[in-house]
C-alpha positions as a Python dict, from the first residue, in 0.01 Angstrom:
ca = {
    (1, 'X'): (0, 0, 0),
    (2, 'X'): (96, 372, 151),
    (3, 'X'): (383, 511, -38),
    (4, 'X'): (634, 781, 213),
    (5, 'X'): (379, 1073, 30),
    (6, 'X'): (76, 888, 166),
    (7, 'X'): (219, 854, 534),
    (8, 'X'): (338, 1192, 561),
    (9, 'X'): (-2, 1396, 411),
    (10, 'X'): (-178, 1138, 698),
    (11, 'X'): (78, 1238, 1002),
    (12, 'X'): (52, 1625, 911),
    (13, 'X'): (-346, 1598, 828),
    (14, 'X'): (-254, 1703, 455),
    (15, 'X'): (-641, 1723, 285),
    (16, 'X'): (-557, 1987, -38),
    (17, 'X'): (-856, 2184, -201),
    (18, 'X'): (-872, 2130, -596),
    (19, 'X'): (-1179, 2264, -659),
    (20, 'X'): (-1099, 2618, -856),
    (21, 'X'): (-1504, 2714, -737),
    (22, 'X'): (-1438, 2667, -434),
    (23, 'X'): (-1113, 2809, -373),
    (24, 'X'): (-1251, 3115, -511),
    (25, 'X'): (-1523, 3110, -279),
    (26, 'X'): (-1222, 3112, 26),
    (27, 'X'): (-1064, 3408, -147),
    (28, 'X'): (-1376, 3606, -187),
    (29, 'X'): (-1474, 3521, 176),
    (30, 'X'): (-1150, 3657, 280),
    (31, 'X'): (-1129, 3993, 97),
    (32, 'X'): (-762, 4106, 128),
    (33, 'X'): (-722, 4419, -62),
    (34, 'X'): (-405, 4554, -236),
    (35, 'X'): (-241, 4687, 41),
    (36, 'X'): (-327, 4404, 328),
    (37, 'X'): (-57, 4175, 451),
    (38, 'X'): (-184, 3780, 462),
    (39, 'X'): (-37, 3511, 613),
    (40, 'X'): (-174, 3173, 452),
    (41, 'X'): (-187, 2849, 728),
    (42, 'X'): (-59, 2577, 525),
    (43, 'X'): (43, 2639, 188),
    (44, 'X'): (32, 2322, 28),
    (45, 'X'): (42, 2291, -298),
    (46, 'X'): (-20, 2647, -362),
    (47, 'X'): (-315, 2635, -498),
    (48, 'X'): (-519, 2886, -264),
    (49, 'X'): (-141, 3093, -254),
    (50, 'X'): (-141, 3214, -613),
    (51, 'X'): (-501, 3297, -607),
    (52, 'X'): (-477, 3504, -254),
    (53, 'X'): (-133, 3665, -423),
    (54, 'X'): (-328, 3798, -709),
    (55, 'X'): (-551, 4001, -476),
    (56, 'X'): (-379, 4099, -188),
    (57, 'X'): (-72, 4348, -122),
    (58, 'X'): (191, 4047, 38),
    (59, 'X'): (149, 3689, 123),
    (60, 'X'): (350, 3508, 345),
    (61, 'X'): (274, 3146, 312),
    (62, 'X'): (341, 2903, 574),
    (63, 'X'): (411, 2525, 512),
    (64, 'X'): (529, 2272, 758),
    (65, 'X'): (605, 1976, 506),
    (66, 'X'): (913, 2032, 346),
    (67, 'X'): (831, 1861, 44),
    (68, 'X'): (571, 2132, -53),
    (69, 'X'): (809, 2428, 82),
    (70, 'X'): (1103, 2396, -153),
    (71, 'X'): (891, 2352, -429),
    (72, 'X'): (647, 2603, -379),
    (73, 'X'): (606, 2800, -729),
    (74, 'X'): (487, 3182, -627),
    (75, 'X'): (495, 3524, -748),
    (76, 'X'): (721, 3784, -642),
    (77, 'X'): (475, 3943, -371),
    (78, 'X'): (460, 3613, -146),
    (79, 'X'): (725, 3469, 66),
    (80, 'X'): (748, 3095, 169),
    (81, 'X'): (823, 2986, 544),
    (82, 'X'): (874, 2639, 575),
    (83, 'X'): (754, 2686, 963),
    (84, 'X'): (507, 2513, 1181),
    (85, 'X'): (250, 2810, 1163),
    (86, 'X'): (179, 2814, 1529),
    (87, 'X'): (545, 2912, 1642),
    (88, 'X'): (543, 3256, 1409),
    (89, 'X'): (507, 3518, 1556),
    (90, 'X'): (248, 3766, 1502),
    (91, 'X'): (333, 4104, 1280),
    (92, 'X'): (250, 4448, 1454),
    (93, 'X'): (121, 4599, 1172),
    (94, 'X'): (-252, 4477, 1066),
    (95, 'X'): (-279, 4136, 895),
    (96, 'X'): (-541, 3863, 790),
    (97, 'X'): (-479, 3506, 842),
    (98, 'X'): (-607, 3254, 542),
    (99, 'X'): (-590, 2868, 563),
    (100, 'X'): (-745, 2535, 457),
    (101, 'X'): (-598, 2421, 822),
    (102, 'X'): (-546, 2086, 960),
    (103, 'X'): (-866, 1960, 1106),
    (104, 'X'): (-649, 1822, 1406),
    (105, 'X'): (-500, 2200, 1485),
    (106, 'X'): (-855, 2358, 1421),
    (107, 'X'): (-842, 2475, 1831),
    (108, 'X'): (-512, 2560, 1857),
    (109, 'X'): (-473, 2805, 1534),
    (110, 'X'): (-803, 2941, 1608),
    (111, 'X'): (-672, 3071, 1948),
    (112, 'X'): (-341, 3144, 1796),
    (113, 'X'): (-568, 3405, 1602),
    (114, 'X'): (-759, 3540, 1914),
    (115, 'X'): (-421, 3590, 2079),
    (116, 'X'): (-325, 3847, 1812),
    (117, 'X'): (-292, 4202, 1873),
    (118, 'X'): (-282, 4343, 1495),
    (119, 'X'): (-520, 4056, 1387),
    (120, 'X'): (-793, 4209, 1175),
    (121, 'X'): (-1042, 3912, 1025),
    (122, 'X'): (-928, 3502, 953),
    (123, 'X'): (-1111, 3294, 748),
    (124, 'X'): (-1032, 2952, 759),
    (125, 'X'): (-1148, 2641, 606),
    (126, 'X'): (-1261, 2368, 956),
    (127, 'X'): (-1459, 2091, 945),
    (128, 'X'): (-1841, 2214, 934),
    (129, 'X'): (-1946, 2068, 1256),
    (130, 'X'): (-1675, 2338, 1413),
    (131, 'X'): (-1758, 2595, 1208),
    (132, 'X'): (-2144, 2529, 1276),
    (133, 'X'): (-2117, 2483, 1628),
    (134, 'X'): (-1875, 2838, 1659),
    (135, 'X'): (-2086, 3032, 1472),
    (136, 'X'): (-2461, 2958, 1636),
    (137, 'X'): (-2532, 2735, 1294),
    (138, 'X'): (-2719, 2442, 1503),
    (139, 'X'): (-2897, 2692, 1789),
    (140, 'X'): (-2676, 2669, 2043),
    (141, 'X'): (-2377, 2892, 2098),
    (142, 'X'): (-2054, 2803, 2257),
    (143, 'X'): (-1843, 2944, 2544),
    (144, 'X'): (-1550, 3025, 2283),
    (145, 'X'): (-1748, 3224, 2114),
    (146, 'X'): (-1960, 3412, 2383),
    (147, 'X'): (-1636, 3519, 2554),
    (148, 'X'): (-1506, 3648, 2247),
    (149, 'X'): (-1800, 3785, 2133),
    (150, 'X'): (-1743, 4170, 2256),
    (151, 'X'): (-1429, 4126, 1991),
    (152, 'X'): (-1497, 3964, 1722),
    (153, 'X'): (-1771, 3853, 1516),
    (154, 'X'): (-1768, 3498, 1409),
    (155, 'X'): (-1983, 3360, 1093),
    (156, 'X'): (-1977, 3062, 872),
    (157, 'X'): (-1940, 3194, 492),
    (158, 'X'): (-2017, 2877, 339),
    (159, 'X'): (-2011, 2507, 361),
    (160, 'X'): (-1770, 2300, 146),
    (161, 'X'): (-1836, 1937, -18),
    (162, 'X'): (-1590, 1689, 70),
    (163, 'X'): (-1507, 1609, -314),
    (164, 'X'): (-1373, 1953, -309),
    (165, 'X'): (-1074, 1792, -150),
    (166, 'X'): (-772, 1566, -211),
    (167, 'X'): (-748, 1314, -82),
    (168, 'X'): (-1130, 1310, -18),
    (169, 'X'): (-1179, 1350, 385),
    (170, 'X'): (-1483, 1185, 564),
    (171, 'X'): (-1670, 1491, 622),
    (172, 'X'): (-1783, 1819, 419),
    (173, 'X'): (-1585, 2167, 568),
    (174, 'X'): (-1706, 2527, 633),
    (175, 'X'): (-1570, 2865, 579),
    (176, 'X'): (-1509, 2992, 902),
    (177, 'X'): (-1459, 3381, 977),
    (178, 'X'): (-1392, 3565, 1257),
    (179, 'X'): (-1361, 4006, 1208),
    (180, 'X'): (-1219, 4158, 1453),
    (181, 'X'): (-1444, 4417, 1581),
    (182, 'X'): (-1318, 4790, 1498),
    (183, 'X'): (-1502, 4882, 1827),
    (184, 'X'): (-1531, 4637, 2076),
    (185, 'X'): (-1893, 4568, 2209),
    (186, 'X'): (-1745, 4593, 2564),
    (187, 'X'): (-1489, 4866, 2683),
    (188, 'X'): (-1105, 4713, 2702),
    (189, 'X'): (-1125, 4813, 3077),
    (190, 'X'): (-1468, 4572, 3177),
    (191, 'X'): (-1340, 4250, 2977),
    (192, 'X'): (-1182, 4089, 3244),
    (193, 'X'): (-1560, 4152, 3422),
    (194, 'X'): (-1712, 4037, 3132),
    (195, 'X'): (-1473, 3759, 3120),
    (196, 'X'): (-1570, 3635, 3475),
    (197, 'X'): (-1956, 3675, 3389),
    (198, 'X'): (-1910, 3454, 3091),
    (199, 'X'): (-1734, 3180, 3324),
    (200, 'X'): (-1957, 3243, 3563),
    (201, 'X'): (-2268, 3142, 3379),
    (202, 'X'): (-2108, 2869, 3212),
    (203, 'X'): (-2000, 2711, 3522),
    (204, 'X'): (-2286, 2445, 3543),
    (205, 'X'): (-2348, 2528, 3885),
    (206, 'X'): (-2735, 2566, 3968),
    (207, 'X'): (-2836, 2378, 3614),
    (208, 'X'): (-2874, 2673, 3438),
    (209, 'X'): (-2796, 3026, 3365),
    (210, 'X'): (-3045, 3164, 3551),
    (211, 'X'): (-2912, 2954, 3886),
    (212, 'X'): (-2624, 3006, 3792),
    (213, 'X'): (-2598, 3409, 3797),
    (214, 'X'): (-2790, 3379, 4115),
    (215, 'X'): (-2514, 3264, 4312),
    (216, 'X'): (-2367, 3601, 4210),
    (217, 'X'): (-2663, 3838, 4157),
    (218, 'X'): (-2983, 3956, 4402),
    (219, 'X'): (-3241, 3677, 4266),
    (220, 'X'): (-3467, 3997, 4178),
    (221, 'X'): (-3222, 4154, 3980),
    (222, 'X'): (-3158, 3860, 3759),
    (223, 'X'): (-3528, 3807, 3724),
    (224, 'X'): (-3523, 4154, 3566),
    (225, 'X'): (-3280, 4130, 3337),
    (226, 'X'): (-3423, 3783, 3204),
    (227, 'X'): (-3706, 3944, 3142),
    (228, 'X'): (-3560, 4212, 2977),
    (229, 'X'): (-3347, 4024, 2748),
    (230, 'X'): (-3640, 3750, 2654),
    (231, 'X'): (-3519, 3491, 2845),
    (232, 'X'): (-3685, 3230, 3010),
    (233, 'X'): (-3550, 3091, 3349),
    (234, 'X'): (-3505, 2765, 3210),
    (235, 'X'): (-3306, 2855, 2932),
    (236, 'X'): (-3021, 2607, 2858),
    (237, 'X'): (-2707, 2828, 2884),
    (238, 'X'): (-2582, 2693, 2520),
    (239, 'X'): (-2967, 2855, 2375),
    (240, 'X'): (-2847, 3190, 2488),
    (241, 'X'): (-2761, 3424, 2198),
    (242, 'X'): (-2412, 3677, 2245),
    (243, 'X'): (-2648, 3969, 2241),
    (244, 'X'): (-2824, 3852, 2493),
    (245, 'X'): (-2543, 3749, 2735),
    (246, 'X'): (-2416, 4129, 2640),
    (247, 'X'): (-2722, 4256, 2809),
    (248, 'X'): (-2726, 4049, 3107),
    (249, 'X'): (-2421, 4192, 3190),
    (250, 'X'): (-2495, 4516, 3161),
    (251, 'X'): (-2789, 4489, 3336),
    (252, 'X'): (-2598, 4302, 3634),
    (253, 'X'): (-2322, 4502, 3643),
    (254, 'X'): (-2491, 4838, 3639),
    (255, 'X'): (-2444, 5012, 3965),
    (256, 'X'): (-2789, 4972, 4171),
    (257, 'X'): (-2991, 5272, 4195),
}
């Protein structure tokens, strides 16, 4: 029988990590330094807090179950919110963002990252097959990621055992961390192009990239730049790395001689 605990860690997707390995291995993905400013998604029990407090400059640590939030034992150097994470609002000044999020908000906090300005690298603890399937793990590369690409770097630091966690979830998780570029791979002013490309090619229309681009492109120019970049014509659009989508559209969008 579910005591009031049970029910609420299973509405608000509650899954704490115990293992002290492990949550080292978060911290030491994440890197804050003295002087950085982190905000933690989901707090908890406090667990990853202390250790990210001990390491970084200031912690703000946000926790949506109010049960956890007034109890919350922290140093000096971290403040508490008792705040659904995804209604703060972003600081100005540069930050990191460090969480063992809610698998169900996985999409939503992830964007919530994108979306900020000062945002320099988060590293968050996902279910693997997320954190696989954003970061190229199983060959195939997703739209997310290719349109972000130009901005930030995504890559899975490590892969988590479910009996890291408590209560013990059905699947193992991933590190997930995305670094915000400190020069973007595409010029602030051709991202909206780049932006279109990206849509563009994943449209589905044709069956593949190649077809695809050719509804946009002369077909001899985007034979040319498929050959330049590796690519056959039949390439799935999911098989195509960032790098390579980076030079397609360079090669497309240069002006014609």
């Amino acid at each position: 029988m579910h005591n009031e605990r049970d029910r609420s860690r299973r509405v608000l997707s509650q899954t704490f990590l115990h293992d002290p390995d492990e949550l080292d291995r978060v911290v030491r993905a994440a890197d804050p330094g003295r002087g950085d400013l982190v905000l933690e998604v989901g707090a908890g029990d406090g667990r990853l807090t202390r250790r990210l407090a001990k390491v970084a400059g200031r912690v703000v640590a946000y926790e949506v179950d109010p049960a956890l939030a007034t109890t919350l034992a922290v140093p000096e150097n971290v403040a508490v919110r008792h705040q659904d994470f995804l209604t703060a609002r972003a600081p100005r000044e540069p930050f990191a963002v460090v969480g063992n999020i809610p698998y169900a908000l996985t999409a939503p906090i992830v964007q919530w990252c994108l979306r900020a300005p000062a945002l320099t690298a988060a590293t968050l603890v996902t279910q693997l097959e997320y954190a696989r399937k954003r970061t190229g793990d199983y060959g195939r590369w997703s739209r997310l990621t290719v349109s972000t690409w130009p901005e930030f770097h995504w890559g899975l630091s490590g892969r988590i055992p479910r009996r890291a966690f408590r209560p013990v979830p059905r699947v193992d998780s991933g590190i997930l961390r995305l670094e915000r570029r400190p020069v973007p791979l595409v010029p602030a002013g051709r991202m909206a192009a780049y932006q279109s490309f990206v849509d563009l090619g994943f449209g589905g229309v044709g069956g593949s990239l190649h077809a695809s681009l050719r509804r946009r492109y002369p077909a001899r120019r985007v034979d040319g730049a498929f050959r330049a970049a590796r690519l056959e014509a039949s390439t799935v659009v999911g098989h195509v790395w960032p790098e390579q989508w980076l030079l397609l559209f360079r090669l497309l969008q240069a002006p014609r001689p």
